[in-house]
C-alpha positions in Angstrom: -46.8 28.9 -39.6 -46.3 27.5 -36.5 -46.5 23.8 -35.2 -50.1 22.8 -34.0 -51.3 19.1 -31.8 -53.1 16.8 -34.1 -54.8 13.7 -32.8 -53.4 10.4 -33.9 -53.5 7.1 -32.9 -49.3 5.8 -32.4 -48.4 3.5 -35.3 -47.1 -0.2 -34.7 -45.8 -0.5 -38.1 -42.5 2.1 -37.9 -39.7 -0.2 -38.4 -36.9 -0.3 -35.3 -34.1 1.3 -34.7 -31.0 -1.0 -34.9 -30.4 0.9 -31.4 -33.2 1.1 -29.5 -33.8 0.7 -26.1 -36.3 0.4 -23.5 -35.5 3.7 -21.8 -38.8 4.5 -19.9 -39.2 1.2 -18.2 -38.0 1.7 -14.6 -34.1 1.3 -13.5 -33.3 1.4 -17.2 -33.0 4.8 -17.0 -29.6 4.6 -14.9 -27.9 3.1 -18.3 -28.9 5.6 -20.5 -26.3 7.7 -21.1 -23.4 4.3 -21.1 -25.8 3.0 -23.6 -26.0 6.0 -25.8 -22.3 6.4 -25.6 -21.5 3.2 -27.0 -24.2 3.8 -30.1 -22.2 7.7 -30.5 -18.7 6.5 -30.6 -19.7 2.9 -32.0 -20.6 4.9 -35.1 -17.7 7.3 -35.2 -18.5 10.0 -33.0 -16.2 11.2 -30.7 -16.7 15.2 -29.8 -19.7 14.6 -27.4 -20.5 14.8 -23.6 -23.3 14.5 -21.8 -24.3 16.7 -18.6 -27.2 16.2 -16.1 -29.3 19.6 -15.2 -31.3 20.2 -12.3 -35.1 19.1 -11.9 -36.5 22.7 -12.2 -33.9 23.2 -15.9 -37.1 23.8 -17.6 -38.5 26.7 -15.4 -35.3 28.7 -15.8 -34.6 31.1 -18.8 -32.3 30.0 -21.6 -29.6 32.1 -20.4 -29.4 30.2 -16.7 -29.8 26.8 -19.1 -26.9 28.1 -21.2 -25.4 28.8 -18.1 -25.6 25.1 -16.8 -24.3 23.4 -20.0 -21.5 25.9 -20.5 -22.9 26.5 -24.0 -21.6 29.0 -25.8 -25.0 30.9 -26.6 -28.7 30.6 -25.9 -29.2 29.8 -29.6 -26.8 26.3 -29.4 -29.6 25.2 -26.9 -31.9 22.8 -29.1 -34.5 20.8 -28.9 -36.1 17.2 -30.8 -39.5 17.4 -31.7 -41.8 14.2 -33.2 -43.8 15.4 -36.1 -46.6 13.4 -38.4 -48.0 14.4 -41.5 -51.9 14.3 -41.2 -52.5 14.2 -44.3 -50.7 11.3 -46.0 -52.2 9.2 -48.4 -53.7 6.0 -46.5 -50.3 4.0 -47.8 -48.0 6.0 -45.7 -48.7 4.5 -42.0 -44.8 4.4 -40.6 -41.3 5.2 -41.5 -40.0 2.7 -44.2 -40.1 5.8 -46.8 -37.4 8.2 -45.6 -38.4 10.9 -48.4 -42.4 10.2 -47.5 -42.8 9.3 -43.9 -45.8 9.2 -41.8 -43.3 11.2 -39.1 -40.6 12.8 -39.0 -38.4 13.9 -35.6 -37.1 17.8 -36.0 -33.9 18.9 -34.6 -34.8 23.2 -34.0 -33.2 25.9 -31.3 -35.3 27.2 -28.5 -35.0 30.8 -30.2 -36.3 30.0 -32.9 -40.0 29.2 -34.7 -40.5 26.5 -36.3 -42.2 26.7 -39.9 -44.3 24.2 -40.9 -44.8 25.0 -44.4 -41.0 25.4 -45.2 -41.1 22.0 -44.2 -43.8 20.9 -46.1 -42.7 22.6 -49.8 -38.7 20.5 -48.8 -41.0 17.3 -48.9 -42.6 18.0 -51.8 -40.0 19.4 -53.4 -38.2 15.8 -52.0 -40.8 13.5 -54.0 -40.3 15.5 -57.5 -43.7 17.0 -57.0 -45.7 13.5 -57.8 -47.0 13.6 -54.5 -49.8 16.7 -53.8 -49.1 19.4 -51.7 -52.1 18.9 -49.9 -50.7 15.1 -48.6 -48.3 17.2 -46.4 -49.5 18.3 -43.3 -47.1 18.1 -40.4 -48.2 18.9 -36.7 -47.0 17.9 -33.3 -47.2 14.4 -32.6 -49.2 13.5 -29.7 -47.0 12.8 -26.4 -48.2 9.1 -26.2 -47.0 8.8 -30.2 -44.0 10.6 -29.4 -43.2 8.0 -26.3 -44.2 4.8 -28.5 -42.3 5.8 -31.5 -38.9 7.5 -29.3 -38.8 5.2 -26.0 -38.4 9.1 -24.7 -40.7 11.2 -22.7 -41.1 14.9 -23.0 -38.5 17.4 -22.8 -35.8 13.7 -22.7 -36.1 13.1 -26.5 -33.0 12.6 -28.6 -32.5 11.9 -32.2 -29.6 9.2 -30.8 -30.9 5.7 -29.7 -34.5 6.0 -30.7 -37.1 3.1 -30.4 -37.8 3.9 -34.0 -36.2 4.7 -37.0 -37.8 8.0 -37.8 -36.4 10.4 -40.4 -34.6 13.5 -38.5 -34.5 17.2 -40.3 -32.2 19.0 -38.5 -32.9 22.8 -39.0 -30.0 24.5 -41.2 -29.3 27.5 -38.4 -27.9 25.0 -36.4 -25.6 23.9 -38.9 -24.2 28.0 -39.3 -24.0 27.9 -35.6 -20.3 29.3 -34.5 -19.1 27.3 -32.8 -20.5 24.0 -34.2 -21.5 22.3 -31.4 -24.7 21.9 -29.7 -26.7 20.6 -27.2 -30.2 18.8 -27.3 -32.3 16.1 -25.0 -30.6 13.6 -23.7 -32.7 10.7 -23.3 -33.3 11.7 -19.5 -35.8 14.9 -18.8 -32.5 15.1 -17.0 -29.6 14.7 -19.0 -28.1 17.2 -22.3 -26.5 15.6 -25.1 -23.9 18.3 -26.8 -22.7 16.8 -29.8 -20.1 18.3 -32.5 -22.3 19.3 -35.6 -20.4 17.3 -38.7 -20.6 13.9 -36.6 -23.9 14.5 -35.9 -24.6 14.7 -39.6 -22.3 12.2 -40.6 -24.0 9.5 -38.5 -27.7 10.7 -38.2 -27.4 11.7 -42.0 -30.4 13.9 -41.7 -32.4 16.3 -44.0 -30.4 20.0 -43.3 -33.9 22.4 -44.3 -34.5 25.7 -43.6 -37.1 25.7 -41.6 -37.3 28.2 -39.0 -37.5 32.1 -38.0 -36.7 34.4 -35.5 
């Protein structure tokens, strides 16, 4: 089942991110990457670099992306989607309930397809089956959501320095990827993040679900 847009007014109530930052408000931009430094190796990462792409990088194929980055295959090129569950009981309105959140942000590969549903059965599986199956219903955030609740525009998000503290579920292919290092938004439409896999874990600490095909 594949991701669809839902409307949805942008919540006020998400509780922020001990390192967030306005990056979509003019020459902010040109710190980006020195501020998102300091929060990687500030929290023990180390095995990161950041790289800046061309304007057109989303009109080429993956290959020419893979290319750019000097990744080792197509399937290390990722991306950070904002997700909110529709359907949530009218209590759940932000992120103050990691295992219940009104949103979630998804770490997937460009190859791959995203499953809802797998997605869905985690969470409820999550909660000890109290909470109905039907309460989980997660599509695409709207952009505007997706801005308020990251600081990041489209095709710029990153799980690392986000205005929010949002709940990240970083797909489990990306975990078996060989080697494990991969590369995702930047904070910049811009500028690639490629991070080594166990630091990324050890400091985002987020869900690892299964929850994507070929």
């Amino acid at each position: 089942m594949s991701v669809a847009l839902g409307a949805l007014s942008p919540a006020s109530k998400c509780r922020p991110s001990l390192f967030s930052f306005p990056l979509t408000n003019g020459d902010a931009s040109s710190d980006v990457q020195a501020h998102l430094s300091n929060i990687l190796r500030s929290n023990g990462v180390n095995d990161f670099i950041f790289k800046r792409v061309a304007s057109d990088y989303y009109d080429w194929p993956l290959e020419s992306r893979r290319d750019a980055l000097d990744a080792a295959s197509v399937h290390h090129l990722c991306k950070s989607i904002v997700l909110v569950n529709t359907q949530a009981p009218a209590n759940v309105i932000d992120c103050s309930d990691r295992n219940n959140s009104k949103y979630y942000v998804v770490v997937v590969q460009y190859t791959a397809r995203f499953n809802a549903e797998t997605v869905k059965n985690f969470l409820y599986g999550l909660n000890n089956g109290k909470i109905s199956k039907k309460k989980f219903n997660l599509r695409l955030a709207p952009e505007e959501t997706s801005i308020k609740l990251t600081g990041y525009e489209h095709n710029a998000v990153t799980c690392i320095g986000m205005q929010t503290d949002i709940p990240v579920i970083l797909d489990e292919a990306i975990v078996n990827l060989n080697p494990d290092f991969f590369w995702l938004g930047g904070g910049e439409v811009d500028l690639k993040l490629g991070i080594r896999t166990s630091e990324f874990i050890n400091f985002v600490k987020p869900f690892i679900v299964s929850c994507s095909g070929t």
